[in-house]
N, C-alpha and C positions, 0 to 999 in steps of 0.2 A: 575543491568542489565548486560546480558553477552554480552561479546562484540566479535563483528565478528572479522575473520581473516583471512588474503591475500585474499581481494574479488576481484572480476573482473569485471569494469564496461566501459560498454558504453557509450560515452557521443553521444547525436547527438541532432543537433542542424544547421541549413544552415547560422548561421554568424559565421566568422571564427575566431573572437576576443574573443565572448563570450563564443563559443567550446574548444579554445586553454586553456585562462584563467580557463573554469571551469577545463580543466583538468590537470592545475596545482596545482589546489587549492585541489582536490584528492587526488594526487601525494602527499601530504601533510599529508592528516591522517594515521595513524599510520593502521590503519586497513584496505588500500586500497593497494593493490597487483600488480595489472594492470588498466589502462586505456587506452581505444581504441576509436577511435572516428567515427561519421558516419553522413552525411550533409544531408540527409533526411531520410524520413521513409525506401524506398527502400534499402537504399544500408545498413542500419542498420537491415534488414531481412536478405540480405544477408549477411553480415557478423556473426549473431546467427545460419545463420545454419550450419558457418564451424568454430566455436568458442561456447566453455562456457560460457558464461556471469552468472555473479549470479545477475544484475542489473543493470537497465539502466536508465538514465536520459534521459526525452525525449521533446523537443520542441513540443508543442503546432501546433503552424503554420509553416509550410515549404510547398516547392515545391514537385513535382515529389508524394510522399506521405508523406500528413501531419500525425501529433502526434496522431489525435483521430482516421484513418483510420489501423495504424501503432498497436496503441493500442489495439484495437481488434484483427487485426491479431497475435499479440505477445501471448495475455490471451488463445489463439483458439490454439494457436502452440506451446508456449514456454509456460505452464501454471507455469514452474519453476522458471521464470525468474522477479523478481519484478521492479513495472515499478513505479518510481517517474516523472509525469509530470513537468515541467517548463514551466511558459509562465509570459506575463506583463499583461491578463487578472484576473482582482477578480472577474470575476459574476461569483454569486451563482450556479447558474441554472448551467452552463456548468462544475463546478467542483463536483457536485452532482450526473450527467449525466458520466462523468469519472468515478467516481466509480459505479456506477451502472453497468459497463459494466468489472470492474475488477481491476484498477489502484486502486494500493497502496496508494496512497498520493499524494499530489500537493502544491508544491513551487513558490512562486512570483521570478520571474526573480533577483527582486533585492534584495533577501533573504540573508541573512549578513550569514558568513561563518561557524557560530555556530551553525545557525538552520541545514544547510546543514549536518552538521556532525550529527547533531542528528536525522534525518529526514534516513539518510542513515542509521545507528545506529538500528534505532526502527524498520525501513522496515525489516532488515535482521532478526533484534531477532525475530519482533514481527508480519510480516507479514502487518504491517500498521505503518502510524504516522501521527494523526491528527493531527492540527495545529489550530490556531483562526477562519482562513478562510474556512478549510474543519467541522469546529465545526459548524461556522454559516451555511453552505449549509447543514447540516445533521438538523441543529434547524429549517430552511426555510422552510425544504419537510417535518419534521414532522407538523410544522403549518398547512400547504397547505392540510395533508391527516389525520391527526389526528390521534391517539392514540390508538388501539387496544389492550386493556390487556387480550384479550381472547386469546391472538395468541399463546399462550404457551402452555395452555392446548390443543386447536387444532392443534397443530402440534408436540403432544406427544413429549413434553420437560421436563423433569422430575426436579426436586429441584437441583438436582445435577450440570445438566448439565447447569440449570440457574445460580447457583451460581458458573459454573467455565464462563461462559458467561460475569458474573458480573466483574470479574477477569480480563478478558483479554480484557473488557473496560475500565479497569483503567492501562493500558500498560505493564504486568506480562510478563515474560517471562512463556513458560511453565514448566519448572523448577522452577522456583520461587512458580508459581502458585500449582505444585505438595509438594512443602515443606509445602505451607503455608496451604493445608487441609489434608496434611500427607496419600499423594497416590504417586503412583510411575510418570516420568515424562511422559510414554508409555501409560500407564492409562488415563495421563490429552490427550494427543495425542487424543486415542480414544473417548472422547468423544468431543473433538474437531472438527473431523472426521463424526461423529454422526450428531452432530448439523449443520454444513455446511451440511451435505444431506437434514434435515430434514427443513431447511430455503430455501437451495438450491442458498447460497451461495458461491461465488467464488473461495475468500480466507478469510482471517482473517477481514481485512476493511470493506467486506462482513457480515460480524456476528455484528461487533460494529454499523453498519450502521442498519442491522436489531434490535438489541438490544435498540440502543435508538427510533426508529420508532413506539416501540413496549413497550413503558413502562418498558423495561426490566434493561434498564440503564438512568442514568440523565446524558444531557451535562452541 
């Protein structure tokens, strides 16, 4: 896996222990550049629109504007900026419902410092990083809707584009994924590009979520 470098993230969060702490514990990986922080939704919009962010960690529940009102707004404005939820919720249903609407990944509050790092890690390479908890809500909604293996052929998905699909559900980089079927990494890009149209997915989390919904991959 390639790993990122000097990223810039957000933290926001409205308790100022758990905001402080997480952004010392950043301050720590070797791949984190800056950290800035922001105590609700609102003042974390404002500060993306006179700063870079390549990522943000975002509370669940706050005042003034919470995480899931936040998170739309961010996916509709900042579609460049990848968002790892946090909160002490594990229902299914509401961390299925986040990415539906475009969040990268989702963290338990009391997620040990490891996962962090690779949760940060995989968002940036890879545009997602699933976890136990975002595996069982993806295994939950295909229970709930069931299985469609026609959805390939009707949505003009060719072998190709399945089998780099297959890929970047088992956490590839696209470089990785361009060595391992010997095309360039601009190439994997575009049909990356392709399939996100033609699913009408958001970003990456977006295709793995349609991919397992769809027969396309097993969790």
């Amino acid at each position: 896996m390639n790993q990122p470098d000097n990223l810039s993230i957000l933290v926001t969060d409205d308790h100022t222990l758990f905001r402080r702490g997480t952004m010392m514990l950043l301050d720590s990986f070797d791949e984190v550049g800056s950290v800035d922080e922001a105590e609700n939704g609102k003042q974390a919009l404002e500060k993306l629109s006179e700063n870079n962010f390549d990522l943000i960690l975002l509370d669940l529940e706050m005042p003034v504007l919470d995480g899931w009102e936040t998170a739309k707004k961010i996916v509709s404005k900042y579609p460049e900026v990848k968002i790892i939820m946090v909160s002490m919720h594990d229902s299914l249903q509401i961390i299925s419902d986040l990415i539906e609407i475009g969040v990268h990944s989702y963290l338990l509050k009391n997620a040990d410092p490891e996962e962090v790092h690779k949760a940060i890690v995989s968002v940036t390479n890879n545009d997602f990083y699933y976890n136990q908890l975002v595996s069982k809500a993806l295994h939950k909604k295909i229970q709930k809707n069931g299985i469609d293996k026609g959805v390939a052929r009707r949505a003009d998905i060719s072998p190709r584009e399945i089998e780099i699909l297959q890929l970047i559900c088992q956490e590839l980089t696209m470089k990785e994924i361009g060595e391992k079927l010997f095309v360039s990494e601009q190439t994997v890009h575009t049909h990356r590009k392709n399939l996100m149209k033609k699913t009408k997915a958001k970003n990456a989390v977006g295709l793995v979520k349609f991919a397992f919904q769809n027969g396309i991959a097993t969790i």
